[in-house]
N, C-alpha and C positions, 0 to 999 in steps of 0.2 A: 159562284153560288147560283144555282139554280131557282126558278121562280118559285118551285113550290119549297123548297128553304126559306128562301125570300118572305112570300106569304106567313109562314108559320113563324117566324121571328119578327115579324112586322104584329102578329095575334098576341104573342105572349108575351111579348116586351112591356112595359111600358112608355107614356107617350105623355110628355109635356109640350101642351098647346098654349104659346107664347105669343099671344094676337097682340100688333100694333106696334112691335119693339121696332124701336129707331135704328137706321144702321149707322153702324161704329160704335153701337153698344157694346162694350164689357160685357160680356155675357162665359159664367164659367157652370161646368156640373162636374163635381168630386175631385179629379186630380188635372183638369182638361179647362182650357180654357181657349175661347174664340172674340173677336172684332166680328159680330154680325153684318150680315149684307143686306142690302134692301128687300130681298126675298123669305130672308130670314121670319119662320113660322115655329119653330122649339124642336125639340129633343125627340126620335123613336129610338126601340132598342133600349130601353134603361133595364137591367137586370131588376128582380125583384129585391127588394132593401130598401135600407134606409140610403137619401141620399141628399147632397149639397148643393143645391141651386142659388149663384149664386152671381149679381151684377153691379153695375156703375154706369155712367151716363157719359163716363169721360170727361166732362165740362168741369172749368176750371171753378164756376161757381155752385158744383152741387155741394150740397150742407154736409151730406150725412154719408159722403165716400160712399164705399162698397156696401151695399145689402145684400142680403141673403138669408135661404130659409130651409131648414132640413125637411124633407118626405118621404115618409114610408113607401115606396109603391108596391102594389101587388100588381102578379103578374096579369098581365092586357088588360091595365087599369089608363085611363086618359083621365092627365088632369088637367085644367084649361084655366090661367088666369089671363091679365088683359092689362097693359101698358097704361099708364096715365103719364099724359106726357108733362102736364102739368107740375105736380108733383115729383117727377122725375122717379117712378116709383112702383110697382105696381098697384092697382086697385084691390080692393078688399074681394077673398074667396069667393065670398057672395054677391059680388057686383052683379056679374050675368045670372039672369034669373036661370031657375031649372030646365025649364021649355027650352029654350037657348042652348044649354048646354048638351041637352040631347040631342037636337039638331048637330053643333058640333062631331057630339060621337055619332052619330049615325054616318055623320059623312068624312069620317077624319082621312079617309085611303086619296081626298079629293087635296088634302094636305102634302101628302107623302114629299112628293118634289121638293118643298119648301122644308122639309126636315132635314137636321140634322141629325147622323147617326151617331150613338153610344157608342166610343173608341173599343172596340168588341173585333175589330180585325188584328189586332195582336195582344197577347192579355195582359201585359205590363199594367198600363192604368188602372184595368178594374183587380188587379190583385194588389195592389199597391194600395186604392182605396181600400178592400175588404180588410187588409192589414192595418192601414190607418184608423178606419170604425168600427173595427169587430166589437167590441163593446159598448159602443152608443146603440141600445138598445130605446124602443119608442117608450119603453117605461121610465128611463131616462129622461129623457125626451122630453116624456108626460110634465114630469117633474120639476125640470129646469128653463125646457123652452116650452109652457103650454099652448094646445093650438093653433101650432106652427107657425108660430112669432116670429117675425120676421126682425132678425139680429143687425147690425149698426156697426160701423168702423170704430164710432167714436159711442158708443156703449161703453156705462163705466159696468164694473163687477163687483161683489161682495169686499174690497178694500178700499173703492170709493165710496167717502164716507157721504158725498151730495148726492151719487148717486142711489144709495140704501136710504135716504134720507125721504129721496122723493119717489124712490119706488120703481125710478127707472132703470136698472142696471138689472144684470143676468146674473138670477137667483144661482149664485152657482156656490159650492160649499164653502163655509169660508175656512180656512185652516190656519190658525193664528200661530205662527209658528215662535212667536215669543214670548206665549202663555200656556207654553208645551205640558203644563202639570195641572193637578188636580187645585180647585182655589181654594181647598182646606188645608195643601202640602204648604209644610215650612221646614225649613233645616236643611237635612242630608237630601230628603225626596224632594223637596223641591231643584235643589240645585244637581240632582239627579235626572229629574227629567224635566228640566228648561235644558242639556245639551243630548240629553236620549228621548225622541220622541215618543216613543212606544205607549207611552200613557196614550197620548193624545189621538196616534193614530189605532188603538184600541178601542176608545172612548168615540170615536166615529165610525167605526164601523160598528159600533152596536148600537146608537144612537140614531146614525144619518144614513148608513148602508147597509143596513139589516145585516148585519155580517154576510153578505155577499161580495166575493174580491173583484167580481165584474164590476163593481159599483163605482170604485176609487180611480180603475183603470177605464172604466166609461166617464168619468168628468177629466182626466189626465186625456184623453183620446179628443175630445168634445174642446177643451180649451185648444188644443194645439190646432184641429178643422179652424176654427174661430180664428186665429193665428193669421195661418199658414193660407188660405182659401179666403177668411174676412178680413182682414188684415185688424182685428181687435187684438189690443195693447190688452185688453181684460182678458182674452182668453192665454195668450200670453201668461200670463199672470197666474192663473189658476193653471196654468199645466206645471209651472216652475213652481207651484206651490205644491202640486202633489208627490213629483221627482224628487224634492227636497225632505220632505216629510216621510216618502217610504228609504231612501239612502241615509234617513240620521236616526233609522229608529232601533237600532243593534237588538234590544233583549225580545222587540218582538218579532226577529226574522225567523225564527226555527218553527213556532206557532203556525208560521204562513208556508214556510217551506216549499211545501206541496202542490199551491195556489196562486196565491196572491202575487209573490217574488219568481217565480218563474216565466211567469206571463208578462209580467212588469220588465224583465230582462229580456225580452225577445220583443216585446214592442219598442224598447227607448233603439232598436235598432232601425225601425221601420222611421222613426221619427228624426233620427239622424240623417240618413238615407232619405229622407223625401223630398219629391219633386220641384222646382226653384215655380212655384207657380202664380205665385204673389204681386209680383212686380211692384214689392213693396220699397220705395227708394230710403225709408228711413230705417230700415234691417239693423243697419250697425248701433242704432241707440238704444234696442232690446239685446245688444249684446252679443248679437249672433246668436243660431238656432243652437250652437254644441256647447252652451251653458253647461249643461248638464253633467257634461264630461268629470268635473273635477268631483262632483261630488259622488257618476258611480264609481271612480277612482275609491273614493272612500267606503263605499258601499260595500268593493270588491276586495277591500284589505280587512273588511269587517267577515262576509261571508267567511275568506282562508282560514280567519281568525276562531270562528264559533264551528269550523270545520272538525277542527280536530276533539273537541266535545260532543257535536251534534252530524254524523253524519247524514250530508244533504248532497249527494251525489248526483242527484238530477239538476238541482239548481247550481253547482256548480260547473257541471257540462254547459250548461245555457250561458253562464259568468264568462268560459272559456272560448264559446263562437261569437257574444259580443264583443269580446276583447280581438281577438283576431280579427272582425269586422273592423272596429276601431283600429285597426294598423292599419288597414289597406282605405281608410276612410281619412283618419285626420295622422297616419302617420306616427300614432300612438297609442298601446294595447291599456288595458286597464289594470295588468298585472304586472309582477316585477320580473324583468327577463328570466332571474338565478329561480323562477319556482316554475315546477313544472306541476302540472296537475294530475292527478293521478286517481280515476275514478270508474265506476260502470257505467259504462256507456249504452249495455244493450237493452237497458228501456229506453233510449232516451230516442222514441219513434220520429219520422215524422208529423210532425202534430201541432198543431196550435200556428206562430209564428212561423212555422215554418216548412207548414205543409200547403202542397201543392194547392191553386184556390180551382175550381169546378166550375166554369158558369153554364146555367141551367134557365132557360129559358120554357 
């Protein structure tokens, strides 16, 4: 790369200034994670998005494990926070007054050396992120982490009930998946939809996500970050609560067809497939990350099934390259050998999950 590339990616990048970090800090951003070094000054190069910053102190006595905090950056934005060693922790946005921080950007290029760069020499990790967040949107965001709250290992979420109690847990949607009905239904509807979700995940999307299908699959996206990157047992929680809720909900999949279940079947691949980046050593007590499997097993004898009434040819094309992933992944497809799929394939562009990602600086 030549200097004036150099230059112009160093302009439009973003730039997180990470004053004071301690080396052999944990230090990770989206899918990449680093052991800082004494010189260690933050991040250039961050593509424009939203993104996942996110650390640990390594010591065996910090309280509150991994933190971390999403940002939107815009391009040739500097953002500058400031180590508290005390705390173990970073200091609050507004630590360094404004004067201060201008000096900063005025002279961030005196930084450069002490930077490290956004993994941007091969595009694996930032396509892998775009894939993992494409719908964590900052209105999201807004909504669930205001401010950019700086999130907790040991953060409970909307099914701790101490932590809803005291207000500290991450407002994230709760989805009570064992009062899947209306609390006026008795009889046949009730015990219709306590084992078909469809009421329920109806009734939140008109309620909780304005009938938008980015909505459901931006808190499904956002728990697994939380997971997978913070190592929260809540976000955990709330990803396995969204998978579960769109794979048991049969009479509302034709409704979404289009939308909702297409996009949801080409992300649970990204989410299978992702990066071992955690170095979480208690993994196996959440069951392993391919939970999921058995229920889109179910999902994908529900789809064949509502096939032959509701042609849904796109979403069964997408049924048929997660399943095929699923062989070459855990060894095991989602459909049954004797059916072959039989459908139009010539819209099924590439797009969404699985078009090519662009980084544009």
């Amino acid at each position: 790369m030549n200097q004036q590339a150099a230059n112009h990616l160093f302009d439009k990048g973003g730039i997180l200034l990470f004053l004071d970090a301690p080396a052999d800090l944990d230090f990770g951003i989206d899918t990449t994670m680093w052991r800082t070094g004494p010189r260690f000054k933050g991040v250039k190069l961050i593509p424009p998005g939203v993104h996942f910053i996110y650390y640990n102190s390594g010591k065996p006595n910090a309280s509150e494990g991994r933190l971390g905090f999403f940002h939107n950056f815009k391009s040739g934005e500097v953002m500058i926070r400031q180590w508290n060693p005390e705390e173990e922790d970073l200091y609050p946005a507004d630590h360094i007054d404004a004067e201060q921080q201008e000096r900063y950007r005025l002279g961030i290029r005196e930084f450069d050396p002490m930077l490290g760069a956004y993994p941007l020499d091969t595009p694996a990790p930032y396509q892998t992120w775009r894939k993992l967040s494409g719908y964590v949107t900052t209105d999201l965001l807004a909504r669930i982490l205001p401010g950019g709250r700086v999130v907790s290992s040991v953060d409970g979420g909307p099914y701790d009930e101490a932590a809803v109690q005291d207000g500290t847990g991450v407002p994230f949607t709760r989805i009570d998946l064992k009062r899947s009905f209306p609390s006026d239904a008795h009889g046949p509807q009730r015990t219709r939809y306590s084992q078909d979700k469809s009421w329920l995940l109806r009734h939140l999307m008109a309620t909780v996500w304005r009938n938008d299908y980015r909505q459901p699959l931006g808190e499904m996206q956002l728990g697994f970050i939380c997971l997978l990157m913070g190592q929260m047992y809540a976000g955990f929680e709330q990803w396995k609560s969204v998978v579960h809720l769109l794979c048991q909900s049969e009479e509302a999949i034709p409704g979404y067809s289009a939308d909702l279940y297409p996009n949801f079947i080409g992300r649970s691949a990204t989410c299978c497939n992702a990066p071992d980046c955690t170095q979480m050593p208690n993994l196996d007590q959440l069951d392993r990350l391919d939970i999921p499997q058995s229920v889109l097993i179910t999902l994908a004898g529900t789809i064949l099934h509502l096939q032959r009434d509701h042609p849904m040819d796109m979403l069964v094309a997408r049924l048929k390259r997660l399943s095929e992933f699923c062989v070459d992944r855990f060894g095991q497809g989602l459909l049954p050998n004797a059916i072959e799929l039989e459908c139009d394939n010539s819209n099924e562009d590439e797009e969404g999950e699985y078009a090519p990602v662009v980084v544009e600086l």
